[in-house]
C-alpha positions as CSV (number, residue, x, y, z in Angstrom):
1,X,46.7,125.8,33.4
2,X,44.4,127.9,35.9
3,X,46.6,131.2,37.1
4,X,43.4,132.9,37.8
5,X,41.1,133.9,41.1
6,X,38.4,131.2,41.0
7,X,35.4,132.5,39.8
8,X,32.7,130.5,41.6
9,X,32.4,132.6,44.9
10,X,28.4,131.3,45.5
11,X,27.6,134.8,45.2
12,X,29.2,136.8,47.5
13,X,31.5,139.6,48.4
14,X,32.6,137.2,51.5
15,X,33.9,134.4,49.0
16,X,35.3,136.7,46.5
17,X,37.0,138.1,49.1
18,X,38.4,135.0,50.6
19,X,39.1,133.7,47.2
20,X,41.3,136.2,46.4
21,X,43.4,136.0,50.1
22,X,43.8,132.0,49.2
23,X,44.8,132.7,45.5
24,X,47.6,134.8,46.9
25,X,48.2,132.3,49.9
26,X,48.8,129.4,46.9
27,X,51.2,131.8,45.2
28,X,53.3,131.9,48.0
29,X,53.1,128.4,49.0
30,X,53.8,127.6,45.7
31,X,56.9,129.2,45.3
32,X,58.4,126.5,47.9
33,X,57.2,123.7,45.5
34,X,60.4,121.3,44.9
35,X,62.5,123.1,47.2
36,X,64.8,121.6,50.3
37,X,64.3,123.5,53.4
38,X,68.4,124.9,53.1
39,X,67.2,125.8,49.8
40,X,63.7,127.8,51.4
41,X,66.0,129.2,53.7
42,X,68.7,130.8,51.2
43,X,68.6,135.0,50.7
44,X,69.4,134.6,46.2
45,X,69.2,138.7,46.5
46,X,70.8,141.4,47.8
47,X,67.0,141.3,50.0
48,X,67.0,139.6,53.4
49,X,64.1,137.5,52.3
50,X,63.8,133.9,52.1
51,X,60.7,132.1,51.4
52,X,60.5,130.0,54.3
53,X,60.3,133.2,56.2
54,X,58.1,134.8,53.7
55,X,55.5,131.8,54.7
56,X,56.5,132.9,57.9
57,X,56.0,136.2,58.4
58,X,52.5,135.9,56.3
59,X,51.4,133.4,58.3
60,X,51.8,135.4,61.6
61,X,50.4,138.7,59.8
62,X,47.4,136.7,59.1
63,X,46.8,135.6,62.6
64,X,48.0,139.0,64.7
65,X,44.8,140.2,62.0
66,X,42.3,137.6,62.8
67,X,43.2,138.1,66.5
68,X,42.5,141.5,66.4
69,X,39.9,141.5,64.7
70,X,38.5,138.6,67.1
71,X,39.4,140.9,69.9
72,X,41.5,138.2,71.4
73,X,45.6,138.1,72.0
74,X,47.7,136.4,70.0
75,X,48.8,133.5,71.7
76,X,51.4,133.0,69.2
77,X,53.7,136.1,70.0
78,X,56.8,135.2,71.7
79,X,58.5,137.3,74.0
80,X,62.3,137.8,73.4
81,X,61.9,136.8,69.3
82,X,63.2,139.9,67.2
83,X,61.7,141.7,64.6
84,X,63.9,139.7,62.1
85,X,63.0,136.2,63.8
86,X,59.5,136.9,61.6
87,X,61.1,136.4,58.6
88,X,62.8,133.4,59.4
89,X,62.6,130.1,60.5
90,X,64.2,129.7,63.8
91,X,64.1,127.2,67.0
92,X,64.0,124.3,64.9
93,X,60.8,126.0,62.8
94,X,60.4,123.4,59.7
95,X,58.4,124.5,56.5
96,X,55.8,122.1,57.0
97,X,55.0,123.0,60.2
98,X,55.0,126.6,59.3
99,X,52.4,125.9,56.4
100,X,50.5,123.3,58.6
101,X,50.8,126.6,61.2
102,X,49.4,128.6,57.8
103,X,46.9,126.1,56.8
104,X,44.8,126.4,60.4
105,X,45.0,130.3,60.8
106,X,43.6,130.8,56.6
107,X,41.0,127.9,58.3
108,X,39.8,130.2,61.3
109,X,40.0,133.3,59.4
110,X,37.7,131.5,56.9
111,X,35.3,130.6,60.1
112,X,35.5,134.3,61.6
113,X,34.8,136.2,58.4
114,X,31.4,133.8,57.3
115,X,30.7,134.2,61.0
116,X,30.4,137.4,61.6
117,X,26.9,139.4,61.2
118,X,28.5,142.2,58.7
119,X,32.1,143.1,56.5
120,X,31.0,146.7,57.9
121,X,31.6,145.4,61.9
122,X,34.7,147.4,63.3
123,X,37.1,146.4,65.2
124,X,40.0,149.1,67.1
125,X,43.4,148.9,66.1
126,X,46.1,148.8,68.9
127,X,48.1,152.1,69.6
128,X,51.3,152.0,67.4
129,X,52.7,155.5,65.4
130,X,51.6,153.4,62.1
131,X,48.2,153.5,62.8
132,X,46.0,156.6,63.1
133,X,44.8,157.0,66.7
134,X,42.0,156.0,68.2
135,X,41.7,153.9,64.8
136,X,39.1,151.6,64.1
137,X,38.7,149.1,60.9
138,X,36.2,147.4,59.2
139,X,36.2,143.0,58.5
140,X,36.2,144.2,55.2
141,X,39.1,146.3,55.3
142,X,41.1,144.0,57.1
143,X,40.3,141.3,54.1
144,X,41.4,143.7,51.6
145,X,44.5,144.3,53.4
146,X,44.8,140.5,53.7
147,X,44.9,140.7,50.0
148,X,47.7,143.5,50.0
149,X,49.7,141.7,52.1
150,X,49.8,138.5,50.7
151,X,49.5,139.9,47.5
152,X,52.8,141.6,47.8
153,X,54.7,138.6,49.5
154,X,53.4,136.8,46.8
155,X,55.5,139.0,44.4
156,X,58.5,138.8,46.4
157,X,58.3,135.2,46.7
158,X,58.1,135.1,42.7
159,X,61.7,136.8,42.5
160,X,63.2,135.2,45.2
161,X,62.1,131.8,43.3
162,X,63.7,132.8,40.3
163,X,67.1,134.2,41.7
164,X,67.4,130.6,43.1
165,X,66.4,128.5,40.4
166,X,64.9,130.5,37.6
167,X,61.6,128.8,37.9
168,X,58.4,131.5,37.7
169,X,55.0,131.4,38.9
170,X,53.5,129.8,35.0
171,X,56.1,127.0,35.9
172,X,55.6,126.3,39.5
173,X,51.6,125.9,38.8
174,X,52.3,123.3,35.9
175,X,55.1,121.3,37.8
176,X,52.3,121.7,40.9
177,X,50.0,120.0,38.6
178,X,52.1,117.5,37.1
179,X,52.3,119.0,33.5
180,X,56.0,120.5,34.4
């Protein structure tokens, strides 16, 4: 059973790099694999997590990046929705429409980042006391932070997981194969 980042990236930083956001994207996806959506929904830890809002919350992360960096607003941002709401399904969300939801941003950020002339183009970063002012970040930076973020959703989804049902990552890829 594969558990590792592809290795085939036809030669470039660009596919390595959006490799690595999709291995970490399947990670999290994965972690819903055999679940009911009341299941998804359920907080196993003392954490407010759930991993339908995990899928969730990274999905929206991805696209407030991609429209950043695009220099476009986020369509997607809903007035009167809490900072809580991210990190759960709510007005009659489902999971498969969230990961459909997923499934077209990782598509677009795909398109944008082979699109654009250079990983070193720069794009600002709104005014927020988290970011340094007047910041500015490269396409590649925002990839590598792609990578964090998912990266370490991924590894809350993998506990999460097991509170509910004691099934890890090693399992969830076999059973997502067939072999489990």
């Amino acid at each position: 059973m594969v558990a590792l980042v592809p290795t085939e990236t036809h030669g470039d930083e660009r596919g390595a790099l959006l490799n690595f956001i999709e291995a970490q994207r399947a990670a999290i996806r994965r972690s819903l694999h055999g679940l009911t959506e009341e299941q998804a929904a359920s907080r196993p830890s003392a954490s407010e997590l759930s991993l339908s809002g995990l899928v969730k919350h990274v999905a929206e992360v991805e696209l407030n990046w991609l429209r950043l960096a695009q220099r476009r607003p986020n369509e997607r941002q809903r007035t009167g929705e809490t900072w809580g709401d991210g990190f759960r399904l709510v007005d009659e969300e489902t999971i498969p429409e969230v990961v459909g939801f997923w499934a077209g941003v990782a598509k677009e950020t795909e398109e944008f980042v082979r699109s654009v002339p250079s990983l070193d183009d720069t794009f600002p970063l709104p005014e927020a006391p988290w970011f340094p002012k007047d910041g500015q970040v490269s396409i590649r930076w925002m990839l590598l932070h792609l990578v964090q973020e998912a990266a370490r959703h991924a590894g809350h989804a993998d506990i999460v997981r097991e509170s509910l049902d004691g099934k890890g990552s090693y399992e969830l890829i076999a059973a997502e194969q067939g072999r489990g």
